[in-house]
N, C-alpha and C positions, 0 to 999 in steps of 0.2 A: 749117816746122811739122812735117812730115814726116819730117824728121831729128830732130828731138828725141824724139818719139816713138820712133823707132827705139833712138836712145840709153838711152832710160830702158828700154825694151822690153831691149835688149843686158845692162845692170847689172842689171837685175831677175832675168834668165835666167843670168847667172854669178851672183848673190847664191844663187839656188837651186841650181845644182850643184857651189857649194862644197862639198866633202866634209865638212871641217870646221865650216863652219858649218849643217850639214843636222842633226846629231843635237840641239844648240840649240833650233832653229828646232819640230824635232818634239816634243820636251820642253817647252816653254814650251806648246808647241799642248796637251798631254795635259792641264798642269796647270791650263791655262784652261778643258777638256774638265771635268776634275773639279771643279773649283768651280762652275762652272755648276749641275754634275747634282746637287751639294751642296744650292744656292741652291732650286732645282726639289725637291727630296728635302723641305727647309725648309718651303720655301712648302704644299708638301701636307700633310705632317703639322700643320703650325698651322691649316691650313684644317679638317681634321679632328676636331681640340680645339676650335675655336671651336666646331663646328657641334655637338660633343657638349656643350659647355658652354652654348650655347643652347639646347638640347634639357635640359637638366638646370634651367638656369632657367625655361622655360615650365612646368616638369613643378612648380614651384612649391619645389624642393628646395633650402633655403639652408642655410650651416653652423649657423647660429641655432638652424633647425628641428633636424637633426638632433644637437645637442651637448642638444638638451632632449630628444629623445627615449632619445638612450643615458643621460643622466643617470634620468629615468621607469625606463627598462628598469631599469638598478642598483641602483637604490632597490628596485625590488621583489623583485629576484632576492637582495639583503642581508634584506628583510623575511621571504620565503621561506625562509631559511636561519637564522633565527633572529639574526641581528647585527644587525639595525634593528628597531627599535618603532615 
């Protein structure tokens, strides 16, 4: 049991100081580095949008309400201005 061990312990430690295969090995590391911090970057900002998008509908504020309110504002500011009766 103790020699296999060693065995795989021996390939494992030349697999690492392959010279050739070390600049690989640390590239692949970087790119799984940055997808992570992508993934983490992701997950915050949506967290962020929900929680204001929750906070926008407890505030009672839907498109409904405001496409009738700039429409109200329009109307009066055309009335104001003399192009609506």
């Amino acid at each position: 049991m103790a020699g296999a061990v060693r065995k795989i312990y021996a390939k494992l430690s030349d697999f690492l100081k392959n010279r050739r295969g070390s600049p690989l090995l640390e590239e692949g590391m970087l790119i799984a580095l940055a997808v992570m911090t992508l993934a983490v970057v992701f997950s915050i900002v949506l967290g962020i949008l929900g929680g204001i998008q929750k906070a926008v509908e407890d505030a009672g504020f839907t498109t409904d309400n405001f496409m009738s309110s700039l429409n109200d504002l329009w109307s009066k500011i055309l009335a104001f201005l003399g192009f609506q009766t």
